[in-house]
C-alpha atoms as an extended CHARMM CRD file, in Angstrom:
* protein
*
        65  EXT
         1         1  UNK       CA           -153.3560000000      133.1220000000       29.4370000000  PROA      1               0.0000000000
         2         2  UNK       CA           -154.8470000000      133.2250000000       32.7360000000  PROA      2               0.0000000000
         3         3  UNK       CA           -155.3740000000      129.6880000000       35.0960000000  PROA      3               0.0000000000
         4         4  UNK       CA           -158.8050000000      128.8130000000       35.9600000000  PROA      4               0.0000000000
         5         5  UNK       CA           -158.5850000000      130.0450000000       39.3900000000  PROA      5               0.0000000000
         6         6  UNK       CA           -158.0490000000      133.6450000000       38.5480000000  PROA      6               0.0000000000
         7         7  UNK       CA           -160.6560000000      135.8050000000       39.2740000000  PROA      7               0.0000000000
         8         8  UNK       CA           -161.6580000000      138.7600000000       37.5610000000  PROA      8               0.0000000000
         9         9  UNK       CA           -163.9810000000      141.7120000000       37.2300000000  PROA      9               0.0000000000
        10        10  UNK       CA           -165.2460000000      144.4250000000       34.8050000000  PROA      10              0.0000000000
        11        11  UNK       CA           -165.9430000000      147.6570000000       36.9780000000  PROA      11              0.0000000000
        12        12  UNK       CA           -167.3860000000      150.3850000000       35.0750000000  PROA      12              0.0000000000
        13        13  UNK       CA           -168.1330000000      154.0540000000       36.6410000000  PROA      13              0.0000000000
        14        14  UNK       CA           -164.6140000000      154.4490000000       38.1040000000  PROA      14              0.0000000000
        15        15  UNK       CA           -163.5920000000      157.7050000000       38.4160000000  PROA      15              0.0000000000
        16        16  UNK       CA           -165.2970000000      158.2170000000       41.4710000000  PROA      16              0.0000000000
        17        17  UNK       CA           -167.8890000000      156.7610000000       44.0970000000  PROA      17              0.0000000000
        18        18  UNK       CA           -168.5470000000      152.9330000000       44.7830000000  PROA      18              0.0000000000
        19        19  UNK       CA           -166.7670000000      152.2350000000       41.4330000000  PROA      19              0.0000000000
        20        20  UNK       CA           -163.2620000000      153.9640000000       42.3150000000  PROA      20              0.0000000000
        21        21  UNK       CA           -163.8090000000      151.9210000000       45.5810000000  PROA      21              0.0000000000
        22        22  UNK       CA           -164.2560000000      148.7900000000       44.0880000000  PROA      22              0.0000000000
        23        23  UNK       CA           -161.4430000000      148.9280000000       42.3110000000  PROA      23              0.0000000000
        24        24  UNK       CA           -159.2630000000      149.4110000000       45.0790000000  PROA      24              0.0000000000
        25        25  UNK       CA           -160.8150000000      146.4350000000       47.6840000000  PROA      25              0.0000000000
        26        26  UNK       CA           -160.8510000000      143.8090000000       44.4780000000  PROA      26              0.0000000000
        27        27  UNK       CA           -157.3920000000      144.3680000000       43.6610000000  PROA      27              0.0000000000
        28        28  UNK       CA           -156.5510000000      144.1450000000       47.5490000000  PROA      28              0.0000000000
        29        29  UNK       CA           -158.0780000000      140.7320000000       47.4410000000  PROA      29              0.0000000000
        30        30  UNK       CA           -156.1330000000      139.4400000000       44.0790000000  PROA      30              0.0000000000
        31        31  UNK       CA           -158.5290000000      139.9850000000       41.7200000000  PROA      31              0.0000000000
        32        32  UNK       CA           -157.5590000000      140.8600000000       37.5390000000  PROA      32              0.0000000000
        33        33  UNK       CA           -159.5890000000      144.0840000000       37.8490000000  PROA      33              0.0000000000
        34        34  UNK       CA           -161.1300000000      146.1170000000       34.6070000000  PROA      34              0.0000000000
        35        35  UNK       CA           -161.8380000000      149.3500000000       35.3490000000  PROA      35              0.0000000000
        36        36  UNK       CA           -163.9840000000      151.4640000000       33.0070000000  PROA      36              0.0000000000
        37        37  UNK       CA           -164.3590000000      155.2060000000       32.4790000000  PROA      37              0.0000000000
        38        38  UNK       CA           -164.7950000000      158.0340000000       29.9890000000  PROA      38              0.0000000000
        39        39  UNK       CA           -161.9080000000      159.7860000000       29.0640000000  PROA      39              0.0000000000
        40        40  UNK       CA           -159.5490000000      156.6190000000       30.5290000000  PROA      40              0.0000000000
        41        41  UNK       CA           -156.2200000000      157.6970000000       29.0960000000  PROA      41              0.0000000000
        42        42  UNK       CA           -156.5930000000      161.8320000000       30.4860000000  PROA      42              0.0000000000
        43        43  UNK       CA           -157.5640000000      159.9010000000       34.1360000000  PROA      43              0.0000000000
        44        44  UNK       CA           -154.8410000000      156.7760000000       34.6390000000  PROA      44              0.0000000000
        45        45  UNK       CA           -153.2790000000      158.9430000000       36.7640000000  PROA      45              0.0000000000
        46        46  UNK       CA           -156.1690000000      158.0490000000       39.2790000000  PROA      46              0.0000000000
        47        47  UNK       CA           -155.2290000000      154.7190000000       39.4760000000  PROA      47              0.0000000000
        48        48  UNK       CA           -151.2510000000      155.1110000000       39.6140000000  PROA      48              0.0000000000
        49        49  UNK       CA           -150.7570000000      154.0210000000       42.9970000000  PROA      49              0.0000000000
        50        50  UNK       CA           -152.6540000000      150.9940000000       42.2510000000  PROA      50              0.0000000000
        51        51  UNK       CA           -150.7850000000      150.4530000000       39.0630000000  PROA      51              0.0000000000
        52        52  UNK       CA           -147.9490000000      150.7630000000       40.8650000000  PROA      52              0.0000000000
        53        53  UNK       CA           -148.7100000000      147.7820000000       43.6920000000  PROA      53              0.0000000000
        54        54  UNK       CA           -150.7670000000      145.6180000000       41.3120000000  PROA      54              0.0000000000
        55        55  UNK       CA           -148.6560000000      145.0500000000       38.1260000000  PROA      55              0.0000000000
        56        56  UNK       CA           -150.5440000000      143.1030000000       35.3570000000  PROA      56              0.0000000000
        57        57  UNK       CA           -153.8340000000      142.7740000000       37.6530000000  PROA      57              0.0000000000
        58        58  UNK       CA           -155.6690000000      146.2350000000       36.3970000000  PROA      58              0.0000000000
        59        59  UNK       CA           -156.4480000000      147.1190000000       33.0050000000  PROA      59              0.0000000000
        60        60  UNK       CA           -157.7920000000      150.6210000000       32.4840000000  PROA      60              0.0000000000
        61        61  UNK       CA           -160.2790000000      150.9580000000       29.5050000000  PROA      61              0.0000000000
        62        62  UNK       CA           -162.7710000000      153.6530000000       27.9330000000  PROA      62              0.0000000000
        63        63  UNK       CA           -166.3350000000      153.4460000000       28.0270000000  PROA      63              0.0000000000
        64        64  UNK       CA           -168.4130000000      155.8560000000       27.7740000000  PROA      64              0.0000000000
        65        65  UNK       CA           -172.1690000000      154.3240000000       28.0920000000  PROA      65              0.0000000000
């Protein structure tokens, strides 16, 4: 359960371009971040250095629009 303060945010469009970029400056600022893209589980590995200094503040799901 999250506290009312948290903030978060459904990205979608992430493997590249303002999306990917988003990701990165919302989690910076302490945001629970969503990101969305097709074929999510073949392209985590974008996001592993994130993963890595965000624990349990980015979720990584498919969506394909």
């Amino acid at each position: 359960m999250h506290s009312a303060n948290k903030r978060i945010v459904f990205i979608t469009g992430c493997s590249s371009g303002f999306g990917r970029g988003m990701v990165s400056e919302f989690l910076k600022h302490g945001w629970i971040t969503i990101a969305t893209l097709r074929n999510a589980n073949e392209r985590r590995k974008l996001f592993s250095d994130e993963m890595q200094a965000h624990p349990n503040h980015l979720f990584i799901l498919p969506l394909d629009v």
